[in-house]
N, C-alpha and C positions, 0 to 999 in steps of 0.2 A: 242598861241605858240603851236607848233606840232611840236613832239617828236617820232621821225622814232626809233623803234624797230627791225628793223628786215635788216638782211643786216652787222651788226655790231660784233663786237668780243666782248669775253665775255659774264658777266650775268646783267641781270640791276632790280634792286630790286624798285621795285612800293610801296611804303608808301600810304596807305590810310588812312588819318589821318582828324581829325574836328579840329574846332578851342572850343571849348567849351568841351571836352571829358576830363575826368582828366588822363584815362588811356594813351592820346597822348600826355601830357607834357610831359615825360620821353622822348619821340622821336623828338618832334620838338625840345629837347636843345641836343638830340646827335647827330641833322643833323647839329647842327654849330660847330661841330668840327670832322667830318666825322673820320676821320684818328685813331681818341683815340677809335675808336669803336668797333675794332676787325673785320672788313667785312673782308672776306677773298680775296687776290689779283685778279683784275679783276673782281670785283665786283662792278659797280657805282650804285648808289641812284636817286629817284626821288620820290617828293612828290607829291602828287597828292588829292586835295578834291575835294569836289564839288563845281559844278560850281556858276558862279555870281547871277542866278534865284535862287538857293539854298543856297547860304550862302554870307555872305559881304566881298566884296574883302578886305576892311577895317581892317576886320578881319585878314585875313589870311594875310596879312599885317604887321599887329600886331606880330602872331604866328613866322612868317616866320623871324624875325626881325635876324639881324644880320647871316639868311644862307646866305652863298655865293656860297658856291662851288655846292651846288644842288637845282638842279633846284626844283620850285613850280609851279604847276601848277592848275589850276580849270579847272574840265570838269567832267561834269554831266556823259557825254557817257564812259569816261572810266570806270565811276564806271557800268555803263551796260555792257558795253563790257566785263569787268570781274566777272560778277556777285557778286558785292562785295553789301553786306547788311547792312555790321557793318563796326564800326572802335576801335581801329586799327587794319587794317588787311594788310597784305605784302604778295607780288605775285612776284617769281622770276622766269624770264625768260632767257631762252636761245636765248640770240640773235644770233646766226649763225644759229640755227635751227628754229630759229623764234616761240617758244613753250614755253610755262609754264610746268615749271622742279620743282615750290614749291610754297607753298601754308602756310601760317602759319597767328591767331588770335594773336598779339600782344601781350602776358602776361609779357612783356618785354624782354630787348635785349637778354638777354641770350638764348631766345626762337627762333628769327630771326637770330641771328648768328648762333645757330645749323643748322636751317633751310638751309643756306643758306650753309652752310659745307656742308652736305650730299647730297644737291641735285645736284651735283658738279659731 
């Protein structure tokens, strides 16, 4: 699955999240119900781990179990492309200017939702 970033309105917030991490349970049960989350308008979600070399789709599977509304995806590269080393970590992006506008380590949502306010 490939996820065009750039070209599009609004912000799109990158979740890097594992399936095994205790600090990413809080985030994969507030992606199955996006809306009670507080993101701010125009703001869409995407979860993103590593890829199938690196972790079991089986898994994320599991994790991912009843999101609907946003997408999951595996890819190794994005976690290079954004230099992401840990989890959870969230990367919000400016998709009309095609650039990273915010950058935050997941200590939970309270943390993300500011994030995602100010960088606005």
């Amino acid at each position: 699955m490939e996820i065009r970033i750039d070209g599009g309105a609004g912000h799109l917030l990158l979740a890097f999240l594992n399936t095994d991490c205790d600090g990413c349970e809080e985030f994969w049960r507030g992606f199955r119900d996006p809306d009670a989350l507080g993101l701010p308008s125009g703001v869409s979600s995407i979860v993103i781990t590593k890829g199938p070399g690196s972790l079991s789709s089986a898994e994320v599977a599991l994790s991912a179990n009843d999101i609907e509304r946003v997408p999951v995806v595996m890819s190794d590269q994005a976690w290079i492309d954004y230099r992401v080393l840990g989890y959870p970590f969230f990367v919000l992006v400016d998709m009309v200017l095609n650039q990273v506008v915010g950058e935050t380590v997941g200590l939970g949502w309270d943390d993300v939702i500011a994030m995602t306010g100010t960088a606005r």
